[in-house]
N, C-alpha and C positions, 0 to 999 in steps of 0.2 A: 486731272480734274480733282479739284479738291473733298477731302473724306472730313466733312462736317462732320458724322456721327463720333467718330472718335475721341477727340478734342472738344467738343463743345456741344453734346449730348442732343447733336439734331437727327430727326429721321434715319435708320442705317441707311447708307449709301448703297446704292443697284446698279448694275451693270449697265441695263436695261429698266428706268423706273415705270410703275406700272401705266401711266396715260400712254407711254411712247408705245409701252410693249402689247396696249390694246390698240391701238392706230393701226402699228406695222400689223396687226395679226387679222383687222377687218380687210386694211386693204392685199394682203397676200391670199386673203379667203375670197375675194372680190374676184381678184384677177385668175383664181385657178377657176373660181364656178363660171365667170365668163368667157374664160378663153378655151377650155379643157370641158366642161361639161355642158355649158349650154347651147352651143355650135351642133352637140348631136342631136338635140330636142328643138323637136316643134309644134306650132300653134297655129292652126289653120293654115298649115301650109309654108309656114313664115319660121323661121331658127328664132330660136329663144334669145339668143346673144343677141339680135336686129331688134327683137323686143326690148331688151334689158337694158341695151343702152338708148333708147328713145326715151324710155320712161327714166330714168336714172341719169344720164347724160345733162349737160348741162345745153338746153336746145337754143338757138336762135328767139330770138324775141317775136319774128312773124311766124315761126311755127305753131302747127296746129297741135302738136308735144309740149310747149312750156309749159314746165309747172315751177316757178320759180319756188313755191311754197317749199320746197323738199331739195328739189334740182341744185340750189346753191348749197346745200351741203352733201348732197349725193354723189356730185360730180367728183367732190375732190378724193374718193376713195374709188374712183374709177381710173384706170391707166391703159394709154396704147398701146405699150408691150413689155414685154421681161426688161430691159433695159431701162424703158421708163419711171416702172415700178422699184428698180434695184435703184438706183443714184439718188430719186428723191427718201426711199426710206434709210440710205446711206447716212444723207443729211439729216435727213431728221432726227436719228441716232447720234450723230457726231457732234450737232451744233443745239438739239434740242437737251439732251441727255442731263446737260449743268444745269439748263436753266429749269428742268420741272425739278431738279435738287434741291434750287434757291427758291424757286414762286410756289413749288405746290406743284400737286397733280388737277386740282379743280384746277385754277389761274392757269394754267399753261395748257390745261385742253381747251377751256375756254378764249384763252390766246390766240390758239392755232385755227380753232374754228372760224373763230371772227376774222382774220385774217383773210381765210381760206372764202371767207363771201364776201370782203371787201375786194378780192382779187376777182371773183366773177362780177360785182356789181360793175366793176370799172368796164372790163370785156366786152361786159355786154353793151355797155355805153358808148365806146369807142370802135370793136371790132368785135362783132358777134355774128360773122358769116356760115359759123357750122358749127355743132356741135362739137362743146368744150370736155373735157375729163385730163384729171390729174389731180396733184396734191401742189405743186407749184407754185399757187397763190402763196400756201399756209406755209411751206417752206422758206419763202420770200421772207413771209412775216417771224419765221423763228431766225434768219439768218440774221435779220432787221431785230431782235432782240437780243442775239448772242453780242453782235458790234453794240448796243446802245449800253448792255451790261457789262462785259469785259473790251472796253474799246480799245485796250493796248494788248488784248493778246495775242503772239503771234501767229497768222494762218498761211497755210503753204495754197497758190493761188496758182491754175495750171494756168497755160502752160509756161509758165515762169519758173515755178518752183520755188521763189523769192520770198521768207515770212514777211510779211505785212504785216502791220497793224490790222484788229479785225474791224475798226470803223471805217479805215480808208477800200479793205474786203470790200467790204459792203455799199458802199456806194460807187464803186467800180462796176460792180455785178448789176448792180440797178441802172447805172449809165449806159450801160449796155445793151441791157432791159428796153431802155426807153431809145437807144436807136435801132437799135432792133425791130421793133416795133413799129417806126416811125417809115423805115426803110424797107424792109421784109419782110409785106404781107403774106406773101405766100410760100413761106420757110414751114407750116404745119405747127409752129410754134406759139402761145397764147400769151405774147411779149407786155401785154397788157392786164393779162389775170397776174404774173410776175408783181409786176407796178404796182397794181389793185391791194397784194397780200402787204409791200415792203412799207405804202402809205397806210395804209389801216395798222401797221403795227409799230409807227413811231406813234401815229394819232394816238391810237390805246396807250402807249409809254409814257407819252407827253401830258396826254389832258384826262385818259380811261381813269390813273388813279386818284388824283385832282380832284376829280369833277364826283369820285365815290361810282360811276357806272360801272367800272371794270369789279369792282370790288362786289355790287349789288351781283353784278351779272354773274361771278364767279359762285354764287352762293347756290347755285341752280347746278354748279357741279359736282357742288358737294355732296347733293345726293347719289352720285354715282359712285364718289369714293368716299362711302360712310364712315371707312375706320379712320379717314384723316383728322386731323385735330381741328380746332377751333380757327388755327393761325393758318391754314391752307392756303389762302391768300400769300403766301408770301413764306417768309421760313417758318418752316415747320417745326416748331419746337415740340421734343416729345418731355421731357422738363426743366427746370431752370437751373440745371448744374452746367456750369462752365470752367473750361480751367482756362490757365493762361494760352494765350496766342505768342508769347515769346520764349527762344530757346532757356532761355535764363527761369524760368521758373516753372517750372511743369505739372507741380504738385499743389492739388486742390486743397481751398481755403477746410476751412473745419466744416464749412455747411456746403462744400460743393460749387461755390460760385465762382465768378470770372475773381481770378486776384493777379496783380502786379503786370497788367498788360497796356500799359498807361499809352497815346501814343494820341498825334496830331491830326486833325483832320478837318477840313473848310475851314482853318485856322480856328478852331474849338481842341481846346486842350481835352481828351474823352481817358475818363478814371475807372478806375470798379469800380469806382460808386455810380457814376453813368450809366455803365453797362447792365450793373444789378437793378436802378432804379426802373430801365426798360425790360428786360428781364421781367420784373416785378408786376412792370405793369400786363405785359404780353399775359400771363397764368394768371391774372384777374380777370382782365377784358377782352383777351385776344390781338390777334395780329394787327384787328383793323381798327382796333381803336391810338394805333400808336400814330404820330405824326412826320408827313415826308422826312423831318430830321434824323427823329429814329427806325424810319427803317433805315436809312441811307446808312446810320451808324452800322446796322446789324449786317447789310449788305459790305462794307466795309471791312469789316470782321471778316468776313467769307472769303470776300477777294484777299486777302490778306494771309487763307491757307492754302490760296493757288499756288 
């Protein structure tokens, strides 16, 4: 994964950044108080854990339990078992990791979440015969932004073992998805909350930043990661020192900015002066006042220290 902080003075780089490391730690606290504690406790007679997932579960739409208000995002920090819980927060570490590096910790919780109710809305649409729980949607939707962000990087894809491209990944997995689905209603599997997250997180990729929704929406997470910068949307700038991106010159200008990393891109010749005048603008106005062109430059830059 590439170490933005080093070279080009973005956010330090984390093992584990903090959206992902508060995800994995509700839903690991989820599954021990459901499975481990509330199984010994009861309530009128009734285990807590039969309670816990009625209320929290993502129910059937003729139940007398739905509460879709909360349920679509409840569900997806709920899991069937150890094994459940271990692969999808595997993924979400593996494939999520880069990309809250490059979008932010607000933008990429808010990614996941959306995803994560795009994947029950479908469900519930199509095949919503029992109570749903997992992360699966929202996993769908981060796998569907690792391929739409690095679409040539290669992934080892079982059981082949063969790198792949990570776009051609990803729509193998959703092909799958959807016969699965189509074929296998009764695998216990929610082939359609899958679908639900991988559509809802080209939608947000394609039109969420376009249209400025992903962007408003994301600003709502900011208050949960207050110490982020203004640029959280997107790359984090903590300030506007850059140095070069190529072997040949490694040592910064006299003020600290991008020098002599000249190079091609959507057939636009991109200079320091480019780089600094977006720079420039990101520590005036922030990330979201810059234009598809220049983020695409800055994201370019990044993939460029993979």
């Amino acid at each position: 994964m590439p170490r933005l902080n080093n070279q080009f003075g973005f956010q330090s780089y984390s093992l584990v950044p903090p959206a992902i490391k508060m995800l994995i730690a509700i839903n690991v606290i989820v599954f021990v108080a459901s499975a481990l504690i509330l199984p010994g406790l009861s309530f009128d007679g009734e285990s807590l854990s039969n309670v816990f997932e009625r209320t929290f579960a993502l129910m059937p739409q003729g139940s007398e339990m739905f509460y879709p208000y909360w349920q679509l995002l409840s569900y997806q920090f709920l899991h069937g078992g150890l094994g459940h819980l271990f692969f999808n927060m595997l993924a979400l570490w593996m494939f999520g990791s880069e990309l809250e590096q490059i979008w932010g910790s607000s933008r990429f919780l808010v990614y996941y979440l959306l995803c994560g109710i795009g994947g029950g809305l479908l469900h519930l649409a199509i095949d919503a015969g029992a109570p749903t729980v997992g992360a699966s949607g929202a996993i769908m939707g981060v796998l569907v932004g690792f391929g739409m962000t690095f679409p040539d990087r290669p992934v080892m894809m079982f059981p082949l073992f063969i790198p792949i491209p990570a776009r051609i990944f990803v729509v193998i997995y959703a092909l799958i998805d959807l016969y699965s689905g189509i074929s296998s209603s009764m695998d216990g599997i929610a082939h359609f909350a899958h679908l639900g997250g991988a559509i809802t997180g080209v939608l947000l990729l394609k039109f969420g930043e376009r249209s400025g929704f992903l962007g408003s929406v994301t600003r709502l997470g900011d208050k949960i990661f207050s110490g982020s910068t203004k640029s959280s949307p997107g790359l984090r700038v903590v300030d506007a020192k850059y140095r070069d991106i190529t072997p040949a010159a490694q040592t910064p200008t006299q003020h600290g900015m991008f020098h002599g990393g000249s190079f091609f891109f959507n057939g636009e010749y991109i200079t320091e002066d480019t780089v600094n005048v977006i720079l420039d603008k990101i520590s005036a106005t922030g990330y979201d006042s810059l234009d598809q062109r220049e983020k695409d430059i800055l994201l370019e830059i990044s993939r460029r220290m993979s």
